[in-house]
Each structure stands twice: as structure tokens, then as C-alpha cells.
Backbone as CSV, one residue per row, in Angstrom:
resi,resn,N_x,N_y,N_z,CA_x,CA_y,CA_z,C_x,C_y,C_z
1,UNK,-48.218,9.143,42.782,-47.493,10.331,42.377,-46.823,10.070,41.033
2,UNK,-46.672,11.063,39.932,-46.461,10.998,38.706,-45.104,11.509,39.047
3,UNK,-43.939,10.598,38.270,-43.018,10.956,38.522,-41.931,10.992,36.559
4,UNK,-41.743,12.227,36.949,-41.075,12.608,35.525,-40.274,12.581,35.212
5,UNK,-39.335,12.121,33.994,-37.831,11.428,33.613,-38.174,12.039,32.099
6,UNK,-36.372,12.329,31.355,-36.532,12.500,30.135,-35.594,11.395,29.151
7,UNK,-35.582,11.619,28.196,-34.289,10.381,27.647,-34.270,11.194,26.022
8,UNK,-32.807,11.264,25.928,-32.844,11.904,24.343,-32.654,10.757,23.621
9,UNK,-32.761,11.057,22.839,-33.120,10.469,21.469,-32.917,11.421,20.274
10,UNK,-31.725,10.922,19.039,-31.534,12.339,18.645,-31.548,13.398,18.866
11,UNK,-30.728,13.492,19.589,-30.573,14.980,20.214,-32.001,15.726,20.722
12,UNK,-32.958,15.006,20.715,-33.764,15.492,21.073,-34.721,15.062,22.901
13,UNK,-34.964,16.041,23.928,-35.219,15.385,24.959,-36.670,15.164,24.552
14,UNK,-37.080,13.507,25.138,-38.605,12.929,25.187,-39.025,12.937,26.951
15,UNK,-39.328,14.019,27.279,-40.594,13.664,28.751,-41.464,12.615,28.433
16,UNK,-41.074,11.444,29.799,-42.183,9.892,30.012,-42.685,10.514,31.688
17,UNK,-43.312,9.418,31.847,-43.919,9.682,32.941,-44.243,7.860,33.644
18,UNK,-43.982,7.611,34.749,-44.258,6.330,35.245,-44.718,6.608,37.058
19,UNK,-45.914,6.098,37.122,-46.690,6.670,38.111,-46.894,4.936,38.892
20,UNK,-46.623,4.805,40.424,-47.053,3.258,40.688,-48.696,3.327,40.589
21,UNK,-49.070,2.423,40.606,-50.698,1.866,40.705,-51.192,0.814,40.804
22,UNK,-52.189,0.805,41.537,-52.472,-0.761,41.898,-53.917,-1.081,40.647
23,UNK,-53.771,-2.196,40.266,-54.869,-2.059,39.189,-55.313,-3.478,39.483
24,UNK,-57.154,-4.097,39.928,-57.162,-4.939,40.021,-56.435,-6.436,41.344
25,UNK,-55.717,-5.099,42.227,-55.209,-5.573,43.563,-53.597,-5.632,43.253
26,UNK,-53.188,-5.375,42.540,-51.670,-6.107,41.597,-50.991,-4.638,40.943
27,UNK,-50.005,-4.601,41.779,-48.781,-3.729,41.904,-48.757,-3.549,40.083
28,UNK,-48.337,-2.357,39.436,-48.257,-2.044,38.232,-47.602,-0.218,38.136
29,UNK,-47.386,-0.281,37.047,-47.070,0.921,36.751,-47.344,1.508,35.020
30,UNK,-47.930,2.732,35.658,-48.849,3.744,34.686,-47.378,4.670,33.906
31,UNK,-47.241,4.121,32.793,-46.131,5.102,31.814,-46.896,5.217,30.527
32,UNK,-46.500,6.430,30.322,-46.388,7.543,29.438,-45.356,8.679,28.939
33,UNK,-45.419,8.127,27.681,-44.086,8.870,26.860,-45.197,9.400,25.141
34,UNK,-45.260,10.416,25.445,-46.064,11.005,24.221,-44.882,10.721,23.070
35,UNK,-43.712,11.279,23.256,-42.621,10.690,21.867,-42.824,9.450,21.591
36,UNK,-43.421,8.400,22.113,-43.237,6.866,21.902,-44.668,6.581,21.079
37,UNK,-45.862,7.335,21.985,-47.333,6.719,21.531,-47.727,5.790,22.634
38,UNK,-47.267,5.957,23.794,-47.054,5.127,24.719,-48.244,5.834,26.387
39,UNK,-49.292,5.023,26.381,-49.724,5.473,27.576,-50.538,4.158,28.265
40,UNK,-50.146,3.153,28.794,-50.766,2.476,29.634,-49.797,1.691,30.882
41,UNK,-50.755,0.552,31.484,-49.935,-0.008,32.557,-48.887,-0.890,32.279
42,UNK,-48.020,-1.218,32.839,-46.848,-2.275,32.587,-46.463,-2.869,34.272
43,UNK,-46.702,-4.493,34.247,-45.844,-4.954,35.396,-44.188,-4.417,35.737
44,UNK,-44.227,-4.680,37.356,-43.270,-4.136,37.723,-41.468,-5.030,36.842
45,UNK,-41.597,-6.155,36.505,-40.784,-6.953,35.768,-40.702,-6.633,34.242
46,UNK,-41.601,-6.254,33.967,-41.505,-5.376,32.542,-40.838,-4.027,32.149
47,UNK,-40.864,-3.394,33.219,-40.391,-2.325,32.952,-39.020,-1.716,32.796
48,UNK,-38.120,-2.260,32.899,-36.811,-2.670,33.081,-36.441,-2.516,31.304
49,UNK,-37.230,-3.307,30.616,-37.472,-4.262,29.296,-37.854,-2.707,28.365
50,UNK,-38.864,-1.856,28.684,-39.219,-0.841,28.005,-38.455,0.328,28.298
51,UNK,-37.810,0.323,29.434,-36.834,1.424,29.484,-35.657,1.391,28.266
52,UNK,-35.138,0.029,28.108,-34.307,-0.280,27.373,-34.864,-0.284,26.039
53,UNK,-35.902,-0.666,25.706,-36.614,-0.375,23.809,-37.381,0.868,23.721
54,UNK,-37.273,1.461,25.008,-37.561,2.920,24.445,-37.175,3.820,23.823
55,UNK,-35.947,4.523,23.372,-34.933,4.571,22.369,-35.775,4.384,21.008
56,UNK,-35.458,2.780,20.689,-35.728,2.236,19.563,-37.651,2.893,19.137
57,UNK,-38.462,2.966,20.616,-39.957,3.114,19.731,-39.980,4.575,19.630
58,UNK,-39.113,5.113,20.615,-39.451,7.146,19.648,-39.039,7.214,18.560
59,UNK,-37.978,6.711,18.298,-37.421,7.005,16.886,-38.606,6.275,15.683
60,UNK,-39.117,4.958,16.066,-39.753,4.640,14.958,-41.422,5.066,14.855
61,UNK,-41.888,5.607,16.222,-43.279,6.280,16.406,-43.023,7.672,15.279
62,UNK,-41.799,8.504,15.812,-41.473,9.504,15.195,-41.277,9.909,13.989
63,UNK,-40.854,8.331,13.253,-40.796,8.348,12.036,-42.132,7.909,11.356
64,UNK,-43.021,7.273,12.010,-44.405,7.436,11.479,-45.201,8.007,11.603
65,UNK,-45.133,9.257,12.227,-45.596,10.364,12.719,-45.446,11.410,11.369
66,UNK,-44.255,11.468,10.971,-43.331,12.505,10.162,-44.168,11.998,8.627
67,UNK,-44.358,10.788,8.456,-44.399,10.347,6.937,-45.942,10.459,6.918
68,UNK,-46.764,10.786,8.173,-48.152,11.238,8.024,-48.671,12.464,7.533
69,UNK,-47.478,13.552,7.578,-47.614,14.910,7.096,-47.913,15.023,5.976
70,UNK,-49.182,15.772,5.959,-49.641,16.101,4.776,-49.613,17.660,4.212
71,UNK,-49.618,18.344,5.306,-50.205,19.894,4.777,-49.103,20.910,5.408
72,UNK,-49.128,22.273,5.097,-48.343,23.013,5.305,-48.641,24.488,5.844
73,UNK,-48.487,24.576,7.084,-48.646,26.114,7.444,-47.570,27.239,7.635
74,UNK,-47.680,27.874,7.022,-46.617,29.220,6.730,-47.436,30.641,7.403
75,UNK,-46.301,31.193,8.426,-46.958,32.454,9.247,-45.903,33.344,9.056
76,UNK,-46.114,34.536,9.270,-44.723,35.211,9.505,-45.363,35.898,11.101
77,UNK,-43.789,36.355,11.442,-43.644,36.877,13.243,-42.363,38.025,12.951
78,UNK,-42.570,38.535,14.104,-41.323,39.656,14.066,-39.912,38.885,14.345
79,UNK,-39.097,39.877,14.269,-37.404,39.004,14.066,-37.470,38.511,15.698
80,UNK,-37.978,39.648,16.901,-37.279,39.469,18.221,-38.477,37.922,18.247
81,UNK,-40.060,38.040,18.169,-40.384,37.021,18.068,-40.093,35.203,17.547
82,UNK,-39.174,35.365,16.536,-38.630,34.214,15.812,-37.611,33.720,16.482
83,UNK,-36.684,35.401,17.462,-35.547,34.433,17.513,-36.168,33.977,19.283
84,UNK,-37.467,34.747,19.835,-37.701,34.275,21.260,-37.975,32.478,21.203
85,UNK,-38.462,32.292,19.949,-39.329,30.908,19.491,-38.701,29.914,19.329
86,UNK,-37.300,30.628,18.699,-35.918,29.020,18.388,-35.585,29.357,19.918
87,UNK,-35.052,30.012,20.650,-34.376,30.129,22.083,-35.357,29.497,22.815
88,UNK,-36.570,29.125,22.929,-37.261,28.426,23.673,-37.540,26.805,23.117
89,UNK,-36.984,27.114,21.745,-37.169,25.172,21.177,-35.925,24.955,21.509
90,UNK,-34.906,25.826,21.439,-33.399,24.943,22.016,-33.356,24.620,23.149
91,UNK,-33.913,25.267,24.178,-34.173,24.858,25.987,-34.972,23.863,25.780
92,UNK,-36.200,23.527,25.277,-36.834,22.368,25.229,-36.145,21.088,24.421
93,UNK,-34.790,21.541,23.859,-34.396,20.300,23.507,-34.649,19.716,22.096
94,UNK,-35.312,20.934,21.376,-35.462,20.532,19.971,-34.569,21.154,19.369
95,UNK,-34.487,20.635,18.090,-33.395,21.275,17.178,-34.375,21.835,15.747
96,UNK,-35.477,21.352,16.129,-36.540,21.189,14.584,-37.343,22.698,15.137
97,UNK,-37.740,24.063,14.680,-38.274,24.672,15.174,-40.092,24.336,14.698
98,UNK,-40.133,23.917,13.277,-41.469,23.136,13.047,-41.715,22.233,14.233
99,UNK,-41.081,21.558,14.485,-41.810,20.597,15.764,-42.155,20.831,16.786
100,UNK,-41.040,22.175,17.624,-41.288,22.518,18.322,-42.843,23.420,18.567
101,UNK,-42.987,24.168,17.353,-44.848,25.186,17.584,-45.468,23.759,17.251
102,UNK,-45.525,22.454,16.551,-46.466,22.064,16.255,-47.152,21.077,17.378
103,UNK,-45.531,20.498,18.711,-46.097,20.006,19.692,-46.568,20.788,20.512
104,UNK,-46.368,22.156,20.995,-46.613,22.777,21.541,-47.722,23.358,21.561
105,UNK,-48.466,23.828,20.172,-50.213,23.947,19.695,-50.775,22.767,19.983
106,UNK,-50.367,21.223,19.415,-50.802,20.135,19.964,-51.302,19.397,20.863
107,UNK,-50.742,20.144,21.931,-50.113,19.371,23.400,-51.337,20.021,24.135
């Protein structure tokens, strides 16, 4: 069973995911944190270790994420539309409304 946790990070919430699994006969666990770049197994003694440097890898995934941007899309929407679009990136925990349509088309 996939079990779901968030953790902010700059004000911003990151959904992970850490699922048990046996891989190879040997107790493990399946995490995933798309803010991090993060999707494989980790022993049960490890994980303790990545809860705690997780923090530290969204912020620096995020920041190499950001310095990859190259191009620029510009749309226009109606006013009630714009303001439905920030009211749904502030419930999700963003403050960036670019980030919010671009994970969201992404995802």
C-alpha cells in the first residue's frame, strides 16, 4: 500500500510517497518524491537518513530544475478564470502560479 506524506519546503508543500516491498526476499521501501527527483528502493535503516536530507535535495533538485528553463509561454484567460487558477495553486501549496500550470500540465 502506497502511503502518502507531504513536507514543505519553502513554503511550498512536496507530496513523497513510501510504499513497503519486498525486493529480492529483503524487506525495503519504494519512495518517491517528484520535488526531489527521487523514485526508487531504500533499506529499512536508511530511511530515517533521507527523511532528514530531504529538505536539503528539493531545494537543490528545484534549483536545477529552474536554471534548465529555457522558453516561455504566455496565454491569456478570463479574470474569474485567473483568479480560479491562483485559488487552486494556493490550496496546493504553491506560491509560484507558473509552477503551479506547469506541474500540473506535466504531471
Amino acid at each position: 500500500m502506497k502511503i502518502p506524506y507531504t513536507i514543505t519546503v519553502k513554503n511550498k508543500k512536496h507530496p513523497y510517497f513510501i510504499q513497503p516491498k519486498k525486493v529480492e526476499g529483503e524487506e525495503m521501501f519504494f519512495f518517491e518524491c517528484k520535488g526531489a527527483g527521487i523514485s526508487q528502493h531504500f533499506y529499512p535503516e536508511d530511511l530515517a537518513q533521507l527523511l532528514v536530507d530531504l529538505p536539503q535535495w528539493i531545494s537543490e533538485y528545484q534549483h536545477e530544475q529552474k536554471a534548465k528553463k529555457a522558453g516561455t509561454i504566455l496565454f491569456r484567460v478570463k479574470l474569474d478564470e485567473k483568479l480560479e487558477i491562483e485559488k487552486k495553486a494556493h490550496e496546493s501549496g504553491y506560491s509560484n502560479i507558473s509552477r503551479f500550470i506547469r506541474d500540473k500540465v506535466l504531471a
